[in-house]
N, C-alpha and C positions, 0 to 999 in steps of 0.2 A: 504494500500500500504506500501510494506516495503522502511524503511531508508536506508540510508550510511552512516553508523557512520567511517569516517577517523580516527585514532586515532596517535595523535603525542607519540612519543618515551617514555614522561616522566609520560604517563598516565597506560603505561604496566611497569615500576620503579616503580610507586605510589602504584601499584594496579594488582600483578600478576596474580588477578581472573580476570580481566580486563572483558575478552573474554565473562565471562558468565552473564556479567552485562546487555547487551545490545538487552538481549530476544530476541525474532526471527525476528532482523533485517539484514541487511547486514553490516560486520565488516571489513573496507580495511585497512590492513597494507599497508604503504609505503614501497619498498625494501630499501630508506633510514634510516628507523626506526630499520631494521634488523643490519643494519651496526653500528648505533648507542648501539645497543644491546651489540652486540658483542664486543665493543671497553671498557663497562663496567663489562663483567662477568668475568674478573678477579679480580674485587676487590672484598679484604676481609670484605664487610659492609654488611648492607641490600639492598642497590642498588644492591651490585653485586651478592646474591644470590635469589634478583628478576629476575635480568637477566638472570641469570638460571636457572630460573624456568618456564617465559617465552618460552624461546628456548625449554627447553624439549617440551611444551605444546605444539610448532607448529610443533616442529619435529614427535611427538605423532600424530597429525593430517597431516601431509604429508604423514602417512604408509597407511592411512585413502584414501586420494586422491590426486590430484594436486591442489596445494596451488593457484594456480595460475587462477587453475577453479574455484575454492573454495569449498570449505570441509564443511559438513553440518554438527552443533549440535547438543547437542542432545535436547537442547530448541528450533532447529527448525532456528536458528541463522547460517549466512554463515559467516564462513573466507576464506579472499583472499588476497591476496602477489599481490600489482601493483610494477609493474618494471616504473623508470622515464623513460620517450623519449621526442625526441624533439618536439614534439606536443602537451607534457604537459609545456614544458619548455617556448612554445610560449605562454600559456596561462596565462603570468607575463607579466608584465609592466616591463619596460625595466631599473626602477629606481632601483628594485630588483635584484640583482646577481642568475644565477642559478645555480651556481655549490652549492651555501651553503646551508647546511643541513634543516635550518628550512624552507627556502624557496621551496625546491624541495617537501619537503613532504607536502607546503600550495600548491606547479603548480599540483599535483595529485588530492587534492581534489577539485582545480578549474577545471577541467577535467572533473572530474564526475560531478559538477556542472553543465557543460556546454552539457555535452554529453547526461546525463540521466536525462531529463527535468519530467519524471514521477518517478521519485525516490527523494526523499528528502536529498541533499546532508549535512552534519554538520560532523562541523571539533571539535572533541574534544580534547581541551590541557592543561594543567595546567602551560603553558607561558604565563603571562599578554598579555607581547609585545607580542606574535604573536596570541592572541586572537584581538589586536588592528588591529594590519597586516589586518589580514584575515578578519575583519568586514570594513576596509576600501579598501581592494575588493569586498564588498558585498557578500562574502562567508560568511552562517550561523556560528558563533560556541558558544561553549557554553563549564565551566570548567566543568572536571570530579567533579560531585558533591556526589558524593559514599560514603559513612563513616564521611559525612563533617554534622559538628554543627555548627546551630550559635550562636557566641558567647556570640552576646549581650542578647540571649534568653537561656542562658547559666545556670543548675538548681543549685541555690546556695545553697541549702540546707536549707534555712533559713524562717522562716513565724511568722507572730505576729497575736495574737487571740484574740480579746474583751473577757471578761472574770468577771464574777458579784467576787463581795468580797470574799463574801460565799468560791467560788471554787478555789480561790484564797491561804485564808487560810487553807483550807482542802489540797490544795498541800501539803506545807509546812508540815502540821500535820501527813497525813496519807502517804505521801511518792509519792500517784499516783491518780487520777480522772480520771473518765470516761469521753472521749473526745465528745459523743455524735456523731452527723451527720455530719462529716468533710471525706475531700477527699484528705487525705495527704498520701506524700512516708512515708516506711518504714524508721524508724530513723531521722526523720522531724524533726530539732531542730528550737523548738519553744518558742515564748515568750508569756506569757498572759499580758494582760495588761486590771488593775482594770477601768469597764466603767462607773464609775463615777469617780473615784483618780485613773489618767493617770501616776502617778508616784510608784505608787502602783501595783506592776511586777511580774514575777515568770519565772523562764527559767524553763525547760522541753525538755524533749522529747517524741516524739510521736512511740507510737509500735503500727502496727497493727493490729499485734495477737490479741492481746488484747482490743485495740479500745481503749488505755488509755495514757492520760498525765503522766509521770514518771519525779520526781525532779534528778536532774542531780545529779552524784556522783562525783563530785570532793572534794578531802581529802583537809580540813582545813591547811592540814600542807605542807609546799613547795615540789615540788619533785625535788629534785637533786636543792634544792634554787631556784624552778621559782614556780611564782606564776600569778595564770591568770589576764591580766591586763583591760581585758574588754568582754565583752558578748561572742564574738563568741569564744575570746580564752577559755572560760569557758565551751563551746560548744564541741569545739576539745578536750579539756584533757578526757572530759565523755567521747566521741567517742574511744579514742585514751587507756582508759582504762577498757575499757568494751572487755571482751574475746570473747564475742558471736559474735562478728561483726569481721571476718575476713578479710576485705577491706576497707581502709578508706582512703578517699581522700580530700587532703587539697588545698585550690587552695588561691591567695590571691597576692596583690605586696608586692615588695621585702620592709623586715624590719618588716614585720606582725608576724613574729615569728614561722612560720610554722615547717621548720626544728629543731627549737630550741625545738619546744615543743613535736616534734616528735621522738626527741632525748632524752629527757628528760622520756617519758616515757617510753619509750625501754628498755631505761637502771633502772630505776622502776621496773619492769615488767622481764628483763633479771638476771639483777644485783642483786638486793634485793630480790625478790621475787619469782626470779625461776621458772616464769609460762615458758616462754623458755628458752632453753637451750643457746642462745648468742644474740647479736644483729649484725645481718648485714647489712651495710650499703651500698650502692650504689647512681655513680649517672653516668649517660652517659657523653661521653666525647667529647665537642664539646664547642671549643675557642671563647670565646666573642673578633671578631676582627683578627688581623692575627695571624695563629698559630707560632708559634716560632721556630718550627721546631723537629726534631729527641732530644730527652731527655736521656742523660745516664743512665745506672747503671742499677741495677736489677730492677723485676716486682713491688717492694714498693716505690722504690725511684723514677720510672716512673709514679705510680700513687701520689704520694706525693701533685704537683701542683694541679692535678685536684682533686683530696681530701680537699686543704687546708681547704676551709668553713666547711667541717664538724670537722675538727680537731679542730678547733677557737668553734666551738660552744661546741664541748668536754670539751675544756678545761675552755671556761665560764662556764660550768655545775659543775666541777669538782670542779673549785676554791670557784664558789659559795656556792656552798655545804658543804664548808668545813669554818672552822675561828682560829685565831689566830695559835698555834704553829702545827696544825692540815694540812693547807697549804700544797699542795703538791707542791715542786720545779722541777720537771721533768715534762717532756711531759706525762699527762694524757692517752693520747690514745695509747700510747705503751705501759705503763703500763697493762690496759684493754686488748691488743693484747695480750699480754705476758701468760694473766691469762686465755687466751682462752675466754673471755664475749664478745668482739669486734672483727669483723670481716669485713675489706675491699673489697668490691668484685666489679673488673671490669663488667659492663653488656657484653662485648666483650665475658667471657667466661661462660657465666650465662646457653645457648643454652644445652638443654638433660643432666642439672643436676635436682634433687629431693631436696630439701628442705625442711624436716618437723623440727616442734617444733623450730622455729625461729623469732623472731622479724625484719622483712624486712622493710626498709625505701630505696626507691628509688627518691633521689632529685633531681629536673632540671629535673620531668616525662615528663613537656611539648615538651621538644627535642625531646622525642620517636616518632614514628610512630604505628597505634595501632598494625601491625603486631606483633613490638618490643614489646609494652606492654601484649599483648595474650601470647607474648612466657613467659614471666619471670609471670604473675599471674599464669599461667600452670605449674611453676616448685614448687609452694609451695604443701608441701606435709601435713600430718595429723600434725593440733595444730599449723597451721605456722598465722601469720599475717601479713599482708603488707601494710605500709601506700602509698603515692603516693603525692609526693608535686612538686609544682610547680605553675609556672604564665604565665599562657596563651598567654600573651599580651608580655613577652620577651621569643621570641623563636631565639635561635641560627642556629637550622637546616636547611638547606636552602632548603629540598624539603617539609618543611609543614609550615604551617600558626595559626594561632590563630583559627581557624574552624577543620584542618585539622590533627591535634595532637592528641596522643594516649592520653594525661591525659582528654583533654575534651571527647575524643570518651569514656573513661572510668566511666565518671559521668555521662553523658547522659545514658549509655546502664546498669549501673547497681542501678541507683534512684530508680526502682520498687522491688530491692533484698532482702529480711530481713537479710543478711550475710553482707551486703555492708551499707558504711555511707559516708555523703561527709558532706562537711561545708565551707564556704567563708569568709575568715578573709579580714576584712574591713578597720581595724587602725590600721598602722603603728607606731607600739611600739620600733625602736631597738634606735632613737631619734628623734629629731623636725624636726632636717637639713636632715635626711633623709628620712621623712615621706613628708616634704616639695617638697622637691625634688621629689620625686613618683609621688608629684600629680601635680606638676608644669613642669617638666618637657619631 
């Protein structure tokens, strides 16, 4: 028997495939959802060119049939356009308002509830509160769970191997050991650990191809003055300087040094060594708290604020790197601008450009939505690389969650890639009070 998946306003915003999620059940838009649509497709974000993308799709299916009948897909799925009336409006409790928007489109699917007692009626919405509402009417509902990870099952990249002396030393010796019968992702950064002397270790990583433990390469000597201050940051720099690995994503709380060390190689890798041709930096723009409003001056001096943290960490890099009369006293990162190695780039105008031969770090990825993440990993062209940092667990965006975000949907869907690597920074290096703070707070 088919369903009635009602679906509230924020689940065609979240999700403009929405429609073809729901297999060949029955699909009811509320006419209040349309309204709701409509009142967002002029904004210039990714809401609002969900919004319009939605609308095209139903308008596309009204040439089709009456919406109102419902219009068959092509998974054998119906959509249908219910109009509120007073009949749905009595089907509220009186402690409810009907004219307001989330209430009218929960009186539609009490309706169908009520009316079509062999249809299974469920209200899909990604509003806490009106999943509360509606389950304390006894209305079924349940979140759009489409795209969504969880996070505590979240892949760290990370695994520890019992390991005899023997293979131990042969690491060290010969560079790489055969991993034997293990079931790990590509690029599995791993620990052995000696099973008799538990302090007796080796980092690696694991390639598939090959079926073999490989000693990590990180250079003895500082890059740009950082040097890795514990396991997994020794984990990322390999990652982060290895060319064959085109995606690398770093996840971890704030202070763990993810940007810093993702800066640091870029500019490695752009600056000294020329494997690309500059490093572009990004990160989305979205206010911890209330925004402040309209910012003057040209397109640099507007992203300036939302830049600061990567300009701070530039110029940690920059000063460390350097000693005595050697110091540079200006601003580091214009400098870089100037010489063409550094480049600022809003994600706003990222959409149907081509990026090759580039070092991409996009920071604060957890903000995105994976639409937004698909668009910007689709723009890197031949020899481009792109790191991906962020921390799940502070997310500013208010239409996604720690499940619900493009950086997780990006670790989860690319762990089985040989092009792709991820890694989870654990310790909080930038100091005590703010490592403290991370975990106490």
């Amino acid at each position: 028997m088919k369903k009635n998946y009602v679906l509230d306003t924020n689940v065609l915003l979240h999700d403009p495939y929405a429609l073809q999620k729901f297999g060949d059940n029955n699909i009811i838009i509320p006419i209040t959802v349309i309204e709701e649509i409509d009142r967002f497709k002029k904004d210039l974000n990714e809401i609002g060119r969900n919004a319009r993308f939605v609308s095209r799709e139903l308008d596309n299916l009204r040439q089709i049939g009456k919406l109102s009948d419902g219009v068959t897909l092509e998974n054998g799925g119906c959509v249908k356009v219910m109009l509120f009336d007073v009949k749905q409006k009595n089907a509220l409790p009186e402690e409810l308002i009907g004219n307001k928007a989330d209430n009218m489109i929960i009186a539609v699917a009490m309706s169908l509830l009520n009316d079509q007692k062999k249809n299974k009626t469920i209200f899909i919405t990604k509003d806490t509160n009106l999943r509360i509402k509606a389950d304390a009417l006894g209305l079924p509902t349940q979140d759009y769970t489409t795209n969504k990870i969880d996070v505590k099952d979240l892949y760290t990249g990370l695994v520890q191997v019992t390991a005899s002396e023997t293979d131990i030393d042969n690491l060290f010796k010969d560079g790489s050991i055969p991993a034997g019968e293990v079931d790990f992702f590509p690029n599995q950064c791993v620990e052995l650990v000696d099973e008799v002397n538990e302090k007796h270790t080796a980092l690696c990583r694991y390639k598939k191809k090959d079926n073999t433990y490989n000693k990590l390469q990180v250079p003895e000597e500082p890059i740009w003055g950082i040097t890795p201050r514990n396991r997994e940051q020794q984990f990322a720099i390999d990652l982060l300087l290895d060319d064959d690995i085109s995606l690398v994503t770093l996840t971890g709380m704030a202070g763990t040094g993810k940007t810093l060390l993702a800066i640091a190689t870029g500019l490695l890798k752009s600056s000294d060594e020329g494997t690309y041709s500059k490093l572009l930096v990004s990160r989305p723009i979205f206010p911890m708290g209330k925004d402040i409003g309209f910012l003057p001056g040209d397109i640099k001096e507007k992203l300036k604020p939302w830049m600061q943290p990567i300009f701070d960490n530039i110029e940690l890099l920059f000063h460390g790197s350097t000693s005595g009369d050697k110091k540079k006293s200006g601003k580091a990162y214009e400098e870089l601008m100037d010489l063409g190695m550094l480049e600022l780039e809003p994600l706003t105008y990222i959409r149907g450009r081509s990026i090759p031969n580039q070092y991409i770090i996009v920071d604060e990825a957890q903000n995105l939505t994976p639409h937004e993440i698909k668009t910007i990993i689709t723009r890197a062209g031949e020899n481009t690389k792109i790191v991906l940092t962020g921390d799940p667990y502070q997310i500013d965006n208010p239409y996604i969650d720690a499940s619900s975000n493009g950086l997780s949907y990006v670790v989860e869907r690319f762990k089985d890639d040989e092009i792709s690597a991820h890694v989870s920074l654990l310790k909080g290096e930038r100091s005590s009070l703010a490592e403290r703070a991370a975990n106490l707070l």
